[in-house]
N, C-alpha and C positions, 0 to 999 in steps of 0.2 A: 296607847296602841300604835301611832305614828313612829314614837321614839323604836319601840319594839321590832318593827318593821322594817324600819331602818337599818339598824343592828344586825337583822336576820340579813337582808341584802350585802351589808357590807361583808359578814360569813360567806356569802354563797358566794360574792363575785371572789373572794379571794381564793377561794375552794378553784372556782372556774380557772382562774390564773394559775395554781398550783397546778393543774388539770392538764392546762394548755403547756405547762413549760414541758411537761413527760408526753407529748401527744402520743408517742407510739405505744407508751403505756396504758393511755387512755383507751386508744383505738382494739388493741388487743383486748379488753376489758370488755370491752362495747360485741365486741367481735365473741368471746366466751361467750359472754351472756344471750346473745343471739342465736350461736350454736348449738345451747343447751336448751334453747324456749324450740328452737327448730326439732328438734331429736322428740320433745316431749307432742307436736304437732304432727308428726308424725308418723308417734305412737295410735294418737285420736285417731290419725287416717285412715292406720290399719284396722283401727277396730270397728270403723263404720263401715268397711270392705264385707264383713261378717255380721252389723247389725245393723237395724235399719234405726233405732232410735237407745238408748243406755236406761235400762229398765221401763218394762212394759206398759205403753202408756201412761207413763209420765212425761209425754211430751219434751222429752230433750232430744229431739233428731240430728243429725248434723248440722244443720245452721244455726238453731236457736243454742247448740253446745257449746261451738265455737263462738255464738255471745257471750256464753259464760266462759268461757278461758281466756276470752279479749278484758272482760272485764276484771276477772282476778288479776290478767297480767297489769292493768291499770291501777289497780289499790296497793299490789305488792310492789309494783316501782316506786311506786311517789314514798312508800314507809320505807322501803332498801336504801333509797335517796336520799332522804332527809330525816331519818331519826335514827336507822340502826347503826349508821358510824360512829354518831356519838356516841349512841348507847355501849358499842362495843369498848370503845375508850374509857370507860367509866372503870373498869378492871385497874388497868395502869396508874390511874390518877388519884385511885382510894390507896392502892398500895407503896404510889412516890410521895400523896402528900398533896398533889396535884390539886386536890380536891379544895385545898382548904385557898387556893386563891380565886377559885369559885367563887365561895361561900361570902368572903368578903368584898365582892364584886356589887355596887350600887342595884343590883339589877336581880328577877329572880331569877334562882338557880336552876329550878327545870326547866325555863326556858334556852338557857346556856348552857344544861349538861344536855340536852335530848335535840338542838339546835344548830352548835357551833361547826358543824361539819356536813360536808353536801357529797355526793358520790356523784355526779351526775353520768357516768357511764349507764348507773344503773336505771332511767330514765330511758334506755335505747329500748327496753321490753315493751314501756308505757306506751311508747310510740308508734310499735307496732302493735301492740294493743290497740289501738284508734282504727289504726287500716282494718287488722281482723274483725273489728265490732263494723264497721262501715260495710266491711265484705259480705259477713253472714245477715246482718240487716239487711241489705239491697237482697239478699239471695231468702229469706223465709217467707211462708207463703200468708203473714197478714202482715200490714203495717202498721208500728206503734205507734198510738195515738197521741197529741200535743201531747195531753196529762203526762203522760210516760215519760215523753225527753223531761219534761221540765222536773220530775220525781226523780228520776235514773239521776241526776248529778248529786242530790240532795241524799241518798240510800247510800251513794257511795262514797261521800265524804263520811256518814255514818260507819261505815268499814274500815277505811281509814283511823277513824278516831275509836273505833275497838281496837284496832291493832295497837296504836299507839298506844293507848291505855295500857295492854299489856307489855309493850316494852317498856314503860314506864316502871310497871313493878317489877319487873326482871333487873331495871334498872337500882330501884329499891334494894331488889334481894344481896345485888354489887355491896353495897355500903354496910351490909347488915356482915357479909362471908368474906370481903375482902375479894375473893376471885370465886364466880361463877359462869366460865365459859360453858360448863356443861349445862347448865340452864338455859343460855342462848341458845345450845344446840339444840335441846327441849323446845323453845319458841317454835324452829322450824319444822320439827318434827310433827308439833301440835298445826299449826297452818296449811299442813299438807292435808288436814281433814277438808280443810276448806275447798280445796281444789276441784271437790266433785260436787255433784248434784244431791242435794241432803235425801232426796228419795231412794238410794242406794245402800242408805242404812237401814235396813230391816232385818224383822227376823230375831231369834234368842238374845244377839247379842250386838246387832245395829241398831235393833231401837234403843235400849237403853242408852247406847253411845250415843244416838241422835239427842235423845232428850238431856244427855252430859254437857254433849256440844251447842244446845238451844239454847236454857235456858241456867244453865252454872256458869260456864264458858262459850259465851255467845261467838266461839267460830265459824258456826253455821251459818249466820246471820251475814259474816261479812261481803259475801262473792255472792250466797243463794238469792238474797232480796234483791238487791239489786239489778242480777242478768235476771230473774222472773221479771220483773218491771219491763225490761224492756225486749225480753227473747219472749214471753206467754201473752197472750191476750190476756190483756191488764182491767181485768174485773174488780168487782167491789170485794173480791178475797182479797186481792193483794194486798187493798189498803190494811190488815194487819200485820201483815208482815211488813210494811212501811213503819207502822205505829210500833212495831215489836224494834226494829232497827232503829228507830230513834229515842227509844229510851236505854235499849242498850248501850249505846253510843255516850245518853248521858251519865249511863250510872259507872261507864268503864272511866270515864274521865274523872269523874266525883272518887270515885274511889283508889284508882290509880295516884291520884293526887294529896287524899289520905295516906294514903300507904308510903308515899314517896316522903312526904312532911312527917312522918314517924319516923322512916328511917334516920333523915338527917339529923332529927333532934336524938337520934342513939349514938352519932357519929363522931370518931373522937380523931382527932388528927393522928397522924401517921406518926408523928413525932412526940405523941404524949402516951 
C-alpha cells in the first residue's frame, strides 16, 4: 500500500509540474469551471426567488439545498480530478497499443490505467464546495450533530467509490469496443440524475426512475445520503440510507473490478 502511494504522488506531483508550466492554461480551466458551477448557482437562486423549499415538504429549503450542491460539487471534483482523465485516455492507448506497456508494468493495471493522471483545475469546484457547505450549515435552522460530521465523510467517500466504480466499467467497456467516447458522454448524462434531491422523482414515471437509480444504478445514493446526513436532522432513518450507501459503495467496487479483469483477459494488443 506504501509502494502504491508513493507512485500515486510521484503521478500527481508530476501532473502538478505539467500544470504549473501552462499556468494560464490552468487558470482559465480553474476559471471555466468556476463559471459554469456560478451560472448553475444561480439558476438555484432564481428558483428559490419563487419557492420556498424544492418539492413539498421534503425539507430541501434553501440552505439544506445548497448543502446538497456543496456536496455533489465535492464528490464530482475529487472523481473529475483523479480518475476521469485517465479513464478518458484509455480510448487512445487501446487503439496505439499504449495498453499493452501497461499491462507489463510490475504493478496492477487498474491502479495505473484509472490513476496515472490528475486534473487538479478540476478540484477549484471541490473548494468551493467546502465554502458553500460551511455557508448553508452556519445558515440552517438545526445543527448537525458529532454523529453527522463524523458519518458525512464516510457517505461520501461511499459516492465517490460508486462513481468510480462506474468509470471503471466504462473504462472496461474501452477495451472491449476500442473507442467509446459516447459512453463517457452517457457517464455524464447519467450523473446528472444525481444532482437533484431523489424526492423529485415521483409520479408515473419518476418513481420507477427513482427505484432504476436506487437500487440497479445506485446514482441516487451518491450526493442524496450524504447531504441528508448532514443538511436533515439525522434520525435513526438515516442510518439506512448510510447502510444502503455502503454496501453500494462495496458491490460498485467488487464488481466494477470483475468486469474490468474480464475485459483484460479479452484483450488482444493492438498489433496482433
Amino acid at each position: 500500500m506504501t509502494r502504491y502511494l508513493a507512485i500515486f504522488l510521484t503521478f500527481a506531483r508530476a501532473c502538478l509540474v505539467r500544470d504549473m508550466t501552462f499556468r494560464a492554461n490552468f487558470i482559465l480551466e480553474c476559471v471555466t469551471s468556476l463559471g459554469w458551477m456560478s451560472m448553475n448557482l444561480a439558476f438555484y437562486l432564481l428558483v428559490f426567488t419563487y419557492t420556498p423549499e424544492i418539492g413539498k415538504g421534503t425539507g430541501w429549503s434553501k440552505e439544506p439545498f445548497f448543502a446538497f450542491v456543496a456536496t455533489g460539487l465535492i464528490i464530482n471534483s475529487v472523481v473529475q480530478a483523479f480518475f476521469m482523465p485517465s479513464a478518458e485516455e484509455l480510448t487512445e492507448m487501446v487503439r496505439t497499443g499504449g495498453l499493452d506497456a501497461v499491462l507489463v508494468q510490475p504493478l496492477d493495471a487498474q491502479f495505473l490505467l484509472s490513476l496515472h493522471r490528475v486534473d487538479f483545475s478540476s478540484l477549484a469546484n471541490g473548494c468551493v464546495g467546502l465554502g458553500l457547505l460551511a455557508w448553508a450549515v452556519a445558515r440552517m435552522d438545526h445543527t448537525p450533530p458529532p454523529v453527522a460530521w463524523l458519518v458525512y465523510p464516510l457517505v461520501v467517500l461511499c459516492g465517490i467509490a460508486i462513481l468510480y466504480g462506474m468509470v471503471i466499467m466504462l473504462a472496461a467497456a474501452t477495451i472491449h469496443m476500442g473507442r467509446n467516447q459516447s459512453l463517457y458522454d452517457f457517464w455524464f448524462y447519467l450523473t446528472n440524475f444525481s444532482r437533484y434531491p431523489a424526492e423529485i422523482y415521483a409520479g408515473p414515471w419518476g418513481g420507477p426512475l427513482r427505484m432504476l437509480c436506487t437500487f440497479v444504478i445506485p446514482i441516487l445514493l451518491v450526493v442524496n445520503v450524504p447531504a441528508r446526513v448532514i443538511a436533515q436532522p439525522f434520525t435513526g432513518a438515516a442510518w439506512g440510507g448510510v447502510v444502503a450507501a455502503v454496501i453500494a459503495a462495496i458491490a460498485s467496487l467488487v464488481v466494477s473490478r470483475f468486469v474490468f479483469l474480464r475485459a483484460l483477459a479479452r484483450y488482444r494488443s493492438a498489433s496482433s
